[in-house]
LUMNUVO-373773 format. One record per residue: residue in three letters; x, y, z of N, C-alpha, C in turn. Coordinates in steps of 0.2 Angstrom, whole numbers, plus 2048, in hexadecimal, padded with zeros to 3 digits. Example, Ala and Ser with C-alpha at 12.3 -4.5 7.8 and 13.67 -1.06 7.14 Angstrom:
# LUMNUVO-373773
ALA8427E482783E7EA8278427F0827 SER8407F58238447FB824840800827 
This chain:
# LUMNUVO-373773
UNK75B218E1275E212E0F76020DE14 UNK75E207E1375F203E1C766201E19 UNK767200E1276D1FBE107731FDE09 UNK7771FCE0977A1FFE0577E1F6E00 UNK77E1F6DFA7811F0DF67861F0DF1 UNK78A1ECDF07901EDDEC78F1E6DE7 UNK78D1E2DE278D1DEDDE7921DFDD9 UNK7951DBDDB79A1D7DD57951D6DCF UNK7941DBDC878F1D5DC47961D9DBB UNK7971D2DB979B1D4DB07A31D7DB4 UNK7A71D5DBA7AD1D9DB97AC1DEDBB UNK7A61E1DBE7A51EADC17A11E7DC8 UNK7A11EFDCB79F1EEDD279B1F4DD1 UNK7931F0DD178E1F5DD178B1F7DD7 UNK7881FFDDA7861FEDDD77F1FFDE1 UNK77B1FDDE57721FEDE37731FBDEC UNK76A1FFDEC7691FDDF27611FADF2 UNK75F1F7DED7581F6DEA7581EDDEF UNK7551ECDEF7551E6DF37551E0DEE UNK7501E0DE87501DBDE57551DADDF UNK75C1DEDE07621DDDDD7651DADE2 UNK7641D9DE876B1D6DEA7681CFDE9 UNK75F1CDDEA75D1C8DEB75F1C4DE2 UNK75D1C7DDD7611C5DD77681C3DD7 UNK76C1C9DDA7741C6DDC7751C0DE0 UNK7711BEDE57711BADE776F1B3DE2 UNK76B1B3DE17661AEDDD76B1AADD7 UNK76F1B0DD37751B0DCC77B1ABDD0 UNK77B1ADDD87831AADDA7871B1DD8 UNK7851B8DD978B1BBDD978E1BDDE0 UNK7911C0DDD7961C2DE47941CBDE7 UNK7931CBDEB78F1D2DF07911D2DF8 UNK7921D9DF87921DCDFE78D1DFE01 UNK78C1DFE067851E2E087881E6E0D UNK7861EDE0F7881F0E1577F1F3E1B UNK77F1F1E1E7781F2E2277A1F8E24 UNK7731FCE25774201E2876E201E2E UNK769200E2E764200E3275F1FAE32 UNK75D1F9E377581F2E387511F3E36 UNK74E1F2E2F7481F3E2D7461ECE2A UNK73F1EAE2873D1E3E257401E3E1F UNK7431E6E1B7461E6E1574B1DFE17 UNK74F1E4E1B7571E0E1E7561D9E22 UNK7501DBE247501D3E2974D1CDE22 UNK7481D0E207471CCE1974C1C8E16 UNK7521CEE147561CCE1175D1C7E14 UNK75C1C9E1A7601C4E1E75E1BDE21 UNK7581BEE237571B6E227511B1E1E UNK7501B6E1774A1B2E127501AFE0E UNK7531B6E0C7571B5E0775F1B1E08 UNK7621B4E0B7691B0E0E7691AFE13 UNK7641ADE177621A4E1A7651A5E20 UNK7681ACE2276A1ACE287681ABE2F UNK7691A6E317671A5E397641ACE3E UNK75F1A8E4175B1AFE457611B2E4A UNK7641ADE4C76A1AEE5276F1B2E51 UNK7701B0E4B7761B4E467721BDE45 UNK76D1BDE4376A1C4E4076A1C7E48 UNK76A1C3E4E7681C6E5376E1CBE55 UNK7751C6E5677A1C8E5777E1CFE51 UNK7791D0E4C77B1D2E4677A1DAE48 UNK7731DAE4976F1E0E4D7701E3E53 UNK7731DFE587721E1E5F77B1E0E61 UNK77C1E5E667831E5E697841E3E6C UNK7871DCE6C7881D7E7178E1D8E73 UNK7931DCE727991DDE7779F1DCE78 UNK79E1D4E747A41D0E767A61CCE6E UNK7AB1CFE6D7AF1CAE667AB1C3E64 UNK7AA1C0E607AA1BBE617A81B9E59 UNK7A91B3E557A81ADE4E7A41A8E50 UNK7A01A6E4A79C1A1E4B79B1A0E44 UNK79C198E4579C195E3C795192E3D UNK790194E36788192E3778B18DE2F UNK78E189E2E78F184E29790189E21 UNK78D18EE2078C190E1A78D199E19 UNK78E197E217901A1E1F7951A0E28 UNK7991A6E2879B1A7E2F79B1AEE32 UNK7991AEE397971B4E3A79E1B7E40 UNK79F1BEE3D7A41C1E417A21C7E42 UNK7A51C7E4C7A31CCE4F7AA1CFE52 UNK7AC1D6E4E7B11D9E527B01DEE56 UNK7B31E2E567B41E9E5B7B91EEE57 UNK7B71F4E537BE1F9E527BC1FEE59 UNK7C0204E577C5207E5D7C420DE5B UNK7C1213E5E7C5219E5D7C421EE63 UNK7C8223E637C7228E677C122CE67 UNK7C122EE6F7BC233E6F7BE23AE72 UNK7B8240E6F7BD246E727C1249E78 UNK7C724BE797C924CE7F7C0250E84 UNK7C424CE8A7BE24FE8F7BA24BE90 UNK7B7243E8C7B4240E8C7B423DE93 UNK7B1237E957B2233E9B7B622CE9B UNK7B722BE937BB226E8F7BE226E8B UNK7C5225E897CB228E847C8225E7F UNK7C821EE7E7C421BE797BC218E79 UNK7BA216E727B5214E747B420DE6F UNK7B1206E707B2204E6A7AA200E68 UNK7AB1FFE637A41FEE5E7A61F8E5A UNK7A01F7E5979E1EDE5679D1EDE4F UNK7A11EAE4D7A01EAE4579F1E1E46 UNK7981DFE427951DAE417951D7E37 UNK79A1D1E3779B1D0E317981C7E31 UNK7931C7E2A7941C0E287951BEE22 UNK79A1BAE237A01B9E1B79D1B0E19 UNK7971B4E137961AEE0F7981ABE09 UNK7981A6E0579C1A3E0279C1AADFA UNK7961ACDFB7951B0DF47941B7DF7 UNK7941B8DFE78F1C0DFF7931C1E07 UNK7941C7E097971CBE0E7901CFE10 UNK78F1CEE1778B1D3E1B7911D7E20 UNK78F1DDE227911E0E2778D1E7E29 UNK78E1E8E3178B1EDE3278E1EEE39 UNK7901F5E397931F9E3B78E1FDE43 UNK78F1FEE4A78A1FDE4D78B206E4F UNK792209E4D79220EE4D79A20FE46 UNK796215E42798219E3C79F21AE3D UNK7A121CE457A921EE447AD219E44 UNK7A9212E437B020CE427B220FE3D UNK7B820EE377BB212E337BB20AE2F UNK7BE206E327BE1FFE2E7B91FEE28 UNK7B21FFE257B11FEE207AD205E1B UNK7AE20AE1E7AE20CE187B420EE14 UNK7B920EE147C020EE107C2209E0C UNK7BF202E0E7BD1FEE0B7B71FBE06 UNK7B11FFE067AB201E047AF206DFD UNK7B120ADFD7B520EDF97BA209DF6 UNK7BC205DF77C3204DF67BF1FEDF0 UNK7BA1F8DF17B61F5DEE7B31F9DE8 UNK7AF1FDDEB7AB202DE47B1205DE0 UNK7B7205DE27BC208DDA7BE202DD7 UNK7BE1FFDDC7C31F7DD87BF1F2DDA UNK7BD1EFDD67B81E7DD97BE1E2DDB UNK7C51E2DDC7C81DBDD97C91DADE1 UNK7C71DADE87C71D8DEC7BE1D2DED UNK7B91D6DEB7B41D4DEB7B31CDDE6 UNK7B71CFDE17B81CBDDB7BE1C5DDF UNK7C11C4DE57C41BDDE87BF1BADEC UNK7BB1BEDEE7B61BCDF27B51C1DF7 UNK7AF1C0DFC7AC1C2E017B11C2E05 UNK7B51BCE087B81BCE0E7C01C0E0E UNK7C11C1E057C61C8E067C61CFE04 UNK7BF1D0E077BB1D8E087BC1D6E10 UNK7B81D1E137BA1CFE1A7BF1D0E1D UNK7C51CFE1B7CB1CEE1D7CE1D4E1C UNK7CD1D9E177CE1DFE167CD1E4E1B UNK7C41E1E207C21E7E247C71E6E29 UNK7C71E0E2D7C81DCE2F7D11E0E31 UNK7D51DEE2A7DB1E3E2D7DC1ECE2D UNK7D91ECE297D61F6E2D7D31F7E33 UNK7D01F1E367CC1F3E3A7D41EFE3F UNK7D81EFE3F7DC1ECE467DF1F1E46 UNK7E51F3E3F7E61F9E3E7E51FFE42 UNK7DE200E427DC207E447E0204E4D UNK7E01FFE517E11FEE557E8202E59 UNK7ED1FFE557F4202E557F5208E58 UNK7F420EE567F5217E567F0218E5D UNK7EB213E607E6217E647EC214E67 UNK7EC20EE697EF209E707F620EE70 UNK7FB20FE6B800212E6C800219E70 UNK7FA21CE6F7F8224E757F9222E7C UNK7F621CE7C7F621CE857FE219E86 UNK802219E8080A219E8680A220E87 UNK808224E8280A22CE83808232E88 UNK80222CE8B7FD22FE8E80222EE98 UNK804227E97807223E9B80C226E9D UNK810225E99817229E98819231E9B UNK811235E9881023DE9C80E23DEA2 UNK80B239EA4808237EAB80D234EAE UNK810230EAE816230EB381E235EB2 UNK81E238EAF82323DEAF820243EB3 UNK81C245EB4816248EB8818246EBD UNK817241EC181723EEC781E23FECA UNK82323CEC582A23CEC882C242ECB UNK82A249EC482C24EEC5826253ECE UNK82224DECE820252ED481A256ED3 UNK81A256ECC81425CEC980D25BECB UNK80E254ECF805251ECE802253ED9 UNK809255EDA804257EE07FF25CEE3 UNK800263EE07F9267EDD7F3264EDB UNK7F325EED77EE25CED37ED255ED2 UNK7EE250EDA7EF24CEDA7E9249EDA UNK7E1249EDC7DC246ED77DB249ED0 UNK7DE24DECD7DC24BEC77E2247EC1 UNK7E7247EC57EB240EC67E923AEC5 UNK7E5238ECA7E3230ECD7DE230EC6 UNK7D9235EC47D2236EC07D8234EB9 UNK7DE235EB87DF233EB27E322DEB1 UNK7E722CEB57E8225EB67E321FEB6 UNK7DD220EBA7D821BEBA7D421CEB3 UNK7D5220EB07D1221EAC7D421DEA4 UNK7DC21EEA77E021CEA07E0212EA2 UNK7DF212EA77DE20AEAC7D6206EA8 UNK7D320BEAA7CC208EA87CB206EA1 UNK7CE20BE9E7CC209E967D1204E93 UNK7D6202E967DC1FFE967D91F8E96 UNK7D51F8E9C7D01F1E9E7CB1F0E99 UNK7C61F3E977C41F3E937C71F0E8B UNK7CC1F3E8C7CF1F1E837D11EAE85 UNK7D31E8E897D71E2E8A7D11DEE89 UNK7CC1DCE8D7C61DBE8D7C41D8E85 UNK7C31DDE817C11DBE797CA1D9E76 UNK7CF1DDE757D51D9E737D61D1E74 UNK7D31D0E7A7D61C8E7B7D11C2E77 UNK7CB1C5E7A7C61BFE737C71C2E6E UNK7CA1C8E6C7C91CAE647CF1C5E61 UNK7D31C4E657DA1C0E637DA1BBE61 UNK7D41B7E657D21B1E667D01B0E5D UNK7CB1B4E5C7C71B4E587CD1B3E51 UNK7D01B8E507D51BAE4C7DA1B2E49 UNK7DB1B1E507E01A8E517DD1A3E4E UNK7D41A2E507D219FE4B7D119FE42 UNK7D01A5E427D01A8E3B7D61A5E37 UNK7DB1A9E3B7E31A4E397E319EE3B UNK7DF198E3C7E1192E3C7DD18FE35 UNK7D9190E337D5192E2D7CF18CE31 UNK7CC18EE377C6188E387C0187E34 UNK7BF18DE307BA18EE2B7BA18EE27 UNK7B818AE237B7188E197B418EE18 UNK7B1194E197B019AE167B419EE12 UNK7BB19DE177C01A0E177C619CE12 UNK7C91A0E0C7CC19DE077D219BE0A UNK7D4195E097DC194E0C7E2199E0B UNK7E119AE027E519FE027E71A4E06 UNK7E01A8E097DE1ACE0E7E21ABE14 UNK7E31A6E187E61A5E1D7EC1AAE1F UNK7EF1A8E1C7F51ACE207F61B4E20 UNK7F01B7E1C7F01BDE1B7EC1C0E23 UNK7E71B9E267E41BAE2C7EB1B8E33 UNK7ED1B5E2F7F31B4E357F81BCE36 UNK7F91BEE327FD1C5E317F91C8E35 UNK7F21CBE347EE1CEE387EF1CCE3F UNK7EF1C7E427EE1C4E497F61C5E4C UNK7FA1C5E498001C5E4C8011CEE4E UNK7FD1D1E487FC1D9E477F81DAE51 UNK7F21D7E4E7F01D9E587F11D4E5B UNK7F61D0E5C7F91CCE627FF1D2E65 UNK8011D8E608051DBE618021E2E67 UNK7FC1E2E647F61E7E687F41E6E6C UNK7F41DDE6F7F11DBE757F81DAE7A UNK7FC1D9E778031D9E7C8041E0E7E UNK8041E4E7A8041ECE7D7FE1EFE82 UNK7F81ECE7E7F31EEE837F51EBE8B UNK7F81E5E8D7FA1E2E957FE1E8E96 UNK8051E7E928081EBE968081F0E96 UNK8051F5E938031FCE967FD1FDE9C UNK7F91F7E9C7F41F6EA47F91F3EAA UNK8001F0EA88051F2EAC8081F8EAF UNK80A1FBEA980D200EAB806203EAE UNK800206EAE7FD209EAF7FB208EB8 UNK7FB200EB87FC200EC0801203EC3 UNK8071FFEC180F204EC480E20BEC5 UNK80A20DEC1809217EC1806217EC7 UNK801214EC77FD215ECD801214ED3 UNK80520DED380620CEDB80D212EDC UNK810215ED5814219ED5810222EDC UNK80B222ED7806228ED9806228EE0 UNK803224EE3801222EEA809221EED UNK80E21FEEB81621DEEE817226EF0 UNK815229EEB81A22FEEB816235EED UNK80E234EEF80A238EF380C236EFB UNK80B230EFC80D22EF02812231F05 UNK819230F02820233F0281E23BF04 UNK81B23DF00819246F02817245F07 UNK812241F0A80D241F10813241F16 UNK81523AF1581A23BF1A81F241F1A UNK821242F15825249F1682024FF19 UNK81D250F17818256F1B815253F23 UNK81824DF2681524BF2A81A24DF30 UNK82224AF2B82924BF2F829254F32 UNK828258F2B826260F2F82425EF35 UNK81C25DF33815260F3B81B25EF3F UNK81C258F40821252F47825259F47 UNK82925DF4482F25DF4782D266F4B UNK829267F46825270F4B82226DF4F UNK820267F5081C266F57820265F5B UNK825260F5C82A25FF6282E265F63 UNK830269F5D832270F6082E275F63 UNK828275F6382427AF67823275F6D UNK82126FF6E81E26BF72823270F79 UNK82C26FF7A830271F7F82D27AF81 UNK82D27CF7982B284F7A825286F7E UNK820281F7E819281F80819281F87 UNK81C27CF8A81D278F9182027FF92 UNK825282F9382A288F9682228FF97 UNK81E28FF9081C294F92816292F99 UNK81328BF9580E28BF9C81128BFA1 UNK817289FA481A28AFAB81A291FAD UNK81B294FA881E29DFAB8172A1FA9 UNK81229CFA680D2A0FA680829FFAB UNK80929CFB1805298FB88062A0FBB UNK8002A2FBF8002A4FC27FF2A6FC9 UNK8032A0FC98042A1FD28082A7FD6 UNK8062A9FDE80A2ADFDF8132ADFE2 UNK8142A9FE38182A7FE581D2A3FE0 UNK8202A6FDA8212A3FD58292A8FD6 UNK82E2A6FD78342ACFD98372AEFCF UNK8382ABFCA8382ADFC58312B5FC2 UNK82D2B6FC58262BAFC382A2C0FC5 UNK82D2C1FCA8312C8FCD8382CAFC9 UNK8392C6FC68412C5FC283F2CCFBD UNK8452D0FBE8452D7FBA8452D5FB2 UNK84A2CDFB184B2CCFAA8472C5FA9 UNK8412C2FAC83F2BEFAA83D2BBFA6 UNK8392C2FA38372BFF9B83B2BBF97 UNK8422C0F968472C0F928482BAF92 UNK84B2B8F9984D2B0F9B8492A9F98 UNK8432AAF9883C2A7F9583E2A6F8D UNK83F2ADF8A83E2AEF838462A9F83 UNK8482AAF868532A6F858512A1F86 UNK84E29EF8A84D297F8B849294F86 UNK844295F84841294F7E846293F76 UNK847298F77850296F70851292F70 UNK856291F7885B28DF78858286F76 UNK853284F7A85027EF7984C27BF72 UNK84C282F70849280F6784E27EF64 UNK858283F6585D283F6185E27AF62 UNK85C278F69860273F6B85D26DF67 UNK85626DF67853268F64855267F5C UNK85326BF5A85726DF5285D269F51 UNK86226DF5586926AF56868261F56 UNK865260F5A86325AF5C861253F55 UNK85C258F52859253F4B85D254F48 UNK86325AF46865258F4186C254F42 UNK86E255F48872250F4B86F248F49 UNK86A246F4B867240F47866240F41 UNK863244F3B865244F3685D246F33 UNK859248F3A851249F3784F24EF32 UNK855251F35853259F2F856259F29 
């Protein structure tokens, strides 16, 4: 099945995947959903014989092009977002996000999903099949339906990486991370990197959203408007959070690196201070360990001893000495 259909036809929402029903639905002027599933001649047929859609438009429909982005073709408009979801722990990436491809025309909705786990329209596909009275406002308030599930899902992931943040630098404070300090860095960079990435698609997806809420496009019902403005102030709230947890996530890092340094030097102040203690001890034994024969300590009945005393003494005194300065 390349395609799945929803037609508005008498007050009901039927539903068929035959092709020469949707082109009838078409032809009547009713109102229809189209969901694509795979790119066969049927779909391209139907996408630009029958709803007249632009080759540029079907291109971007089909293929993943990456980056948020709306384009008004006078008679229909094409929107390109991004949902969000996790992936299992152990992955290489916390999240991962996927392109849902919509075009909201005056009488008919395409969309097509470029991976299954966006959640954004199937609970909406369910939600039209029970009740037509979304379909029955028009296409562009199925649109705006995916549209806010699909930011929605945003909320719960972005809200993980403070939890994620939050344990990772309590960890750090507490000292726990120096046994295990690349796999420390491995998750900090890793909580950075996808951080970067989200900011990335948040920020033109904002864009995109602001214009939505300005109502630039007669596709979009006025009525409609301010329901598109709620959503964009929904992820201006997700785009403000996304910065400052890539703040906070730098902080952690330079925290990481502050408070490994800190140990370094600590462990550095130790070697320093057993070296300049043995450094005295050393010097005493090379002298008394020279073999000359004329050395008048070599005949001493108690010379070791005197060796072994002198060596304390001058370890006590150093000792005594740093902590007198305050080294120890």
């Amino acid at each position: 099945m390349s395609f799945k259909a929803l037609i508005l036809r008498d007050e009901k929402v039927v539903q068929t995947s035959a092709y020469h029903d949707v082109v009838a639905a078409h032809a009547d002027g009713l109102k229809f959903w189209v969901e694509l599933d795979e790119k066969t001649e049927e779909t391209d047929r139907l996408l630009c014989e029958v709803l007249k859609i632009h080759p540029l438009a079907i291109e971007d429909v089909w293929n993943d092009i990456g980056i948020p982005k709306v384009e008004d073709f006078v008679d229909y408009v094409l929107l390109v977002m991004h949902g969000i979801h996790e992936e299992e722990k152990g992955s290489e990436h916390p999240i991962s996000l996927a392109e849902l491809d919509m075009v909201i025309g005056r009488n008919f909705l395409i969309t097509h999903a470029s991976d299954e786990r966006v959640c954004a329209v199937a609970p909406v596909l369910i939600e039209v099949q029970r009740n037509g009275r979304l379909l029955k406002k028009g296409p562009a308030y199925v649109a705006h339906a995916i549209v806010d599930r699909l930011i929605n899902e945003y909320v719960p992931v972005v809200d993980k990486f403070e939890v994620a943040i939050t344990k990772t630098e309590e960890q750090i404070l507490e000292g726990k991370t120096s046994k295990s300090s690349h796999l420390t860095m491995r998750k900090i960079l890793k909580i950075k990197r996808s951080l970067q990435m989200l900011r990335r698609t948040t920020i033109n997806q904002r864009e995109i959203l602001h214009r939505l809420a300005r109502a630039e496009f007669d596709e979009i019902p006025r009525d409609l408007v301010p329901f598109f403005r709620d959503v964009y102030d929904h992820f201006a709230r997700v785009t403000e959070l996304v910065d400052s947890y890539r703040e906070l996530t730098s902080g952690l890092l330079e925290a990481h690196f502050s408070i490994r340094g800190e140990q370094m030097n600590e462990i550095m102040k130790r070697l320093t201070v057993i070296s300049t203690i043995m450094l005295p001890l050393t010097l005493i034994a090379g002298i008394y360990g020279m073999n000359f024969e004329f050395m008048p300590e070599l005949h001493w009945l108690h010379g070791y001893y005197f060796a072994l005393g002198l060596m304390v003494c001058v370890a006590a005194g150093v000792i005594m000495f740093f902590k007198a300065k305050r080294w120890l």
